[in-house]
C-alpha positions in Angstrom: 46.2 -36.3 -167.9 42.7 -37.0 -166.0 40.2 -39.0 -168.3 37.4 -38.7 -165.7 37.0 -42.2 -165.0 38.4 -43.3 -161.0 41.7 -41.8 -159.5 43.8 -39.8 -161.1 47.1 -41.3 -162.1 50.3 -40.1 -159.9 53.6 -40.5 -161.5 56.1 -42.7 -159.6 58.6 -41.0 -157.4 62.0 -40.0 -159.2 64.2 -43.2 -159.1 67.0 -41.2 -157.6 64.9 -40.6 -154.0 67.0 -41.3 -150.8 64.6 -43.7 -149.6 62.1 -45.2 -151.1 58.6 -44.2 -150.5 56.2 -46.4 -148.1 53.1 -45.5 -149.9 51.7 -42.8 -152.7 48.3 -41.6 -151.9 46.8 -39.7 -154.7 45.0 -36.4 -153.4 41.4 -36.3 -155.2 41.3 -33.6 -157.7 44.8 -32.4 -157.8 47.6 -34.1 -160.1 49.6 -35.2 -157.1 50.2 -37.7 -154.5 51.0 -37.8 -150.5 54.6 -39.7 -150.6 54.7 -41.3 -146.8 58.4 -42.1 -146.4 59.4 -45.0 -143.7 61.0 -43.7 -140.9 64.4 -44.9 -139.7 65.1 -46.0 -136.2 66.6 -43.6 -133.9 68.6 -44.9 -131.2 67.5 -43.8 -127.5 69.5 -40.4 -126.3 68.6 -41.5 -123.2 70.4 -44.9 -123.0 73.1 -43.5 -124.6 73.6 -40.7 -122.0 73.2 -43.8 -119.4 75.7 -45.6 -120.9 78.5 -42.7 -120.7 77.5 -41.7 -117.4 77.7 -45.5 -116.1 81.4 -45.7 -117.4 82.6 -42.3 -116.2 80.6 -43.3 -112.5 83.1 -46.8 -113.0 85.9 -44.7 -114.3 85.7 -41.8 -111.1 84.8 -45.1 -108.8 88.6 -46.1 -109.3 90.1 -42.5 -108.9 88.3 -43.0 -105.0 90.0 -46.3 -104.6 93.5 -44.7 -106.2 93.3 -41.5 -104.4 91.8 -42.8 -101.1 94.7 -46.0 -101.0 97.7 -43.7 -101.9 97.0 -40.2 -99.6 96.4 -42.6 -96.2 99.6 -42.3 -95.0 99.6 -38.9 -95.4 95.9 -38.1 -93.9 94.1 -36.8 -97.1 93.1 -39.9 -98.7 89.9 -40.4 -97.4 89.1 -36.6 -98.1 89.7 -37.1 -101.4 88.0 -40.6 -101.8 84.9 -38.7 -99.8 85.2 -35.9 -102.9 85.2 -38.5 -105.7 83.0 -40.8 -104.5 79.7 -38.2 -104.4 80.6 -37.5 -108.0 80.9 -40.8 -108.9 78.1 -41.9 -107.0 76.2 -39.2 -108.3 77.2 -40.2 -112.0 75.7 -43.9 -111.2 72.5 -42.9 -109.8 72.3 -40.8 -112.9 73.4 -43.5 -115.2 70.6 -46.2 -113.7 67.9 -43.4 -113.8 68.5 -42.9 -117.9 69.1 -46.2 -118.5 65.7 -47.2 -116.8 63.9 -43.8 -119.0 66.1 -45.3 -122.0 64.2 -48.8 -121.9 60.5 -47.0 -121.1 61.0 -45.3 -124.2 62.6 -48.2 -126.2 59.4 -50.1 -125.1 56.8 -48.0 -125.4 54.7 -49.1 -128.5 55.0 -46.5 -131.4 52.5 -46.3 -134.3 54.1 -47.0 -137.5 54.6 -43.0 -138.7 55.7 -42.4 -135.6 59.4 -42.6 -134.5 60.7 -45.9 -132.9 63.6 -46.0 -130.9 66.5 -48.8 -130.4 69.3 -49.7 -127.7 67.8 -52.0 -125.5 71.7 -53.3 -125.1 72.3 -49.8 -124.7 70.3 -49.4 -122.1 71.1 -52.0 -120.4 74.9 -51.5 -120.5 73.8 -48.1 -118.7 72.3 -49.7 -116.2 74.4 -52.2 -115.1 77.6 -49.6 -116.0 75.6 -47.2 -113.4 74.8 -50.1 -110.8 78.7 -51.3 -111.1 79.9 -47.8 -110.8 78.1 -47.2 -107.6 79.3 -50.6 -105.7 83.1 -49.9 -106.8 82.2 -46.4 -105.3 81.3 -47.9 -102.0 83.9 -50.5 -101.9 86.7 -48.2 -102.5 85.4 -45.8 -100.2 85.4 -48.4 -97.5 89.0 -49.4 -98.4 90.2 -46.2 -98.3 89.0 -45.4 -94.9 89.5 -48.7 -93.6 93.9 -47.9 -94.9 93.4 -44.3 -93.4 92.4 -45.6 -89.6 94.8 -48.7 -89.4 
C-alpha cells in the first residue's frame, strides 16, 4: 500500500525470473514497475553466413583442382574446373562481402537497450575463408588448364 509520501513501493521481481532484471522503474500512480531486462549478445548472422560460404568456396576450390587434374587426359577437365570454379568463386566473393557486413555490424556502436552483436573471429574466419577460397580457385583453375594443353 501507498502512504502518500514519495514513490510508491514496487515489489521485487519473483526470484525464480530467467534473468535478472537491469533496473525496476516504478510508474507514478500505478502499483507497478517497468522491469528493463539486459539483453544478451547475439552473434552476427552475417559473419556466420561468411564463414560457411568461405569453407564451401575452399571446399568447391578443390573439387576444380580434382576435377580439372583428373579429366585432362580425357579433354573435359578444364570444362569441369571452368563449371566449379564460378561457383566457387562466386561462394568467395560472397563469403568476403558478409564477412566485411558481419564486422560493420559487430562494430557499429549500439546503445545499451539495443541489441549488440559478437563474432569478430567469426568474421574474420569469413573473410579470410572467402579470400583463400577464391586464390585456390584461381590456382587450380590454372593447373588444370595448364595439364589439359601439355
Amino acid at each position: 500500500m501507498h502512504n502518500g509520501y514519495g514513490p510508491p513501493r514496487v515489489p521485487p521481481p519473483p526470484a525464480e525470473a530467467v534473468r535478472p532484471p537491469r533496473r525496476v522503474d516504478p510508474v507514478p500512480g500505478t502499483p507497478f514497475g517497468l522491469v528493463q531486462l539486459d539483453v544478451p549478445p547475439v552473434t552476427s548472422g552475417p559473419a556466420i553466413g561468411g564463414l560457411l560460404a568461405g569453407i564451401g568456396s575452399i571446399v568447391v576450390a578443390l573439387l576444380v583442382g580434382c576435377f580439372g587434374l583428373s579429366g585432362a587426359r580425357a579433354g573435359w577437365g578444364a570444362w569441369a574446373a571452368g563449371a566449379f570454379a564460378v561457383l566457387s568463386g562466386l561462394a568467395g566473393l560472397a563469403a568476403v562481402v558478409l564477412g566485411l557486413i558481419g564486422r560493420r555490424q559487430i562494430n557499429r556502436p549500439a546503445p545499451p537497450p539495443a541489441v549488440r552483436f559478437t563474432g569478430r573471429g567469426i568474421a574474420l574466419a569469413g573473410i579470410s575463408c572467402g579470400a583463400a577460397g577464391l586464390g585456390l580457385t584461381v590456382l587450380a583453375f590454372i593447373a588444370s588448364l595448364v595439364a589439359t594443353v601439355v
